[in-house]
N, C-alpha and C positions, 0 to 999 in steps of 0.2 A: 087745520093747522097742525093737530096732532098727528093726523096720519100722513102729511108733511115731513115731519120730523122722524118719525118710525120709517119712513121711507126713505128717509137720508141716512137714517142711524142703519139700517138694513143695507143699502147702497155700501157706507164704510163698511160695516162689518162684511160683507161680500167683497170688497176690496182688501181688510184687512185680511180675511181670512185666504184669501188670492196669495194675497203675498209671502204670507208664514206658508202657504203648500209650494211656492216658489222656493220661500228659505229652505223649508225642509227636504226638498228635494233636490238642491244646494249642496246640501250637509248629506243628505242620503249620495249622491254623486262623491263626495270629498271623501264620505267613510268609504266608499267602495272601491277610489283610486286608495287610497291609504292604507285598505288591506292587500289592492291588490299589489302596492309597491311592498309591505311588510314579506307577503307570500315570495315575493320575487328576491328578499333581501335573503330570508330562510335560503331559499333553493342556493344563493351562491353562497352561502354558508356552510352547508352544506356537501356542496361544489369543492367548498376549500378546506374543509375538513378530509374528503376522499385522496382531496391532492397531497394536505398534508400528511394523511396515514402514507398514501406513495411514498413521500420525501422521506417519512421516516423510514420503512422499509428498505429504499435504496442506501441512508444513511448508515444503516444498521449492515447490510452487505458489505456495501462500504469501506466500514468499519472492520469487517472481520476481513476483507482482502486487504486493508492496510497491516492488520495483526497479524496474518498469514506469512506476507512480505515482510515483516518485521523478523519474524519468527526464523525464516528462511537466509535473513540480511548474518542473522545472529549463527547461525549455523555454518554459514558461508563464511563467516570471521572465523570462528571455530576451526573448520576444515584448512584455511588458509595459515591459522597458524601450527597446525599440525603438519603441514606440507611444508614449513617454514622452519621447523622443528626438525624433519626429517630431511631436508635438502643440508640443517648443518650437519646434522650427524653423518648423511653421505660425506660434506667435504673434508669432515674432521677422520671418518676412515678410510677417504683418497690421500689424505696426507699420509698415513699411518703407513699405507700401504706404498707410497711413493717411497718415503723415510727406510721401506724395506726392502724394496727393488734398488735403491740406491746402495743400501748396506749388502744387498746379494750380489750386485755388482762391484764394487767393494772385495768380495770375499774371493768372487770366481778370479777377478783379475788377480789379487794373491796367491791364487790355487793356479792361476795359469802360470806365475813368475815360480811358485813352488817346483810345478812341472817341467817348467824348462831348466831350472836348475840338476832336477832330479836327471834330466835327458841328460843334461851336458855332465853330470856326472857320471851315467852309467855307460855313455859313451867313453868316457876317458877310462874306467874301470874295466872297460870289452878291452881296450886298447892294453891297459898293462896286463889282465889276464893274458890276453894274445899273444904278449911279445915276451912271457913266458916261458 
């Protein structure tokens, strides 16, 4: 009866002991997906770290071609109103000059009425020298 009992008590423990190398081999399997999902979790971590230094980089060019274009937008204004500056001072000295082509025509037409006067005077002065 005793070795009944040692025999059954030996049977569970060969059963119990069955099972816990089932559990732990369970748990060995669970730790080994679990690293291998961590190791996988790292690598796109990783992954998006590389991508994100990318983005920065591009961000950072980016950056300085938007400041460039700024830079150039500002010049451009610049330039524009220097041209805008100098188109009035052209028109303000096409007036000037208009104001004195007008005044020189002005003059010559008086110098022409002076001259014809002067004509018809030294014509009439030929005339009485003549009939002298």
């Amino acid at each position: 009866m005793v070795a009944d009992e040692v025999r059954k008590l030996a049977e569970n423990t060969q059963r119990s002991l069955t099972e816990i190398n089932a559990s732990v081999n369970v748990i060995v399997q669970s730790i080994s997906d679990a690293s291998t999902s961590v190791e996988q979790n790292a690598q796109s971590a990783l992954e998006l770290v590389s991508i994100s230094e990318i983005l920065q980089e591009s961000l950072t060019i980016s950056s300085s071609d938007i400041e460039r274009t700024h830079q150039k937008g500002l010049q451009d204004t610049e330039n524009s109103q220097l041209i805008k500056d100098e188109a009035y001072s052209s028109r303000d000295l096409t007036k000037i000059q208009i104001e004195k082509m007008q005044n020189t025509k002005v003059s010559i037409s008086n110098i022409k009425e002076n001259i014809t006067v002067i004509n018809d005077s030294t014509k009439a002065l030929v005339e009485k020298v003549s009939s002298l």
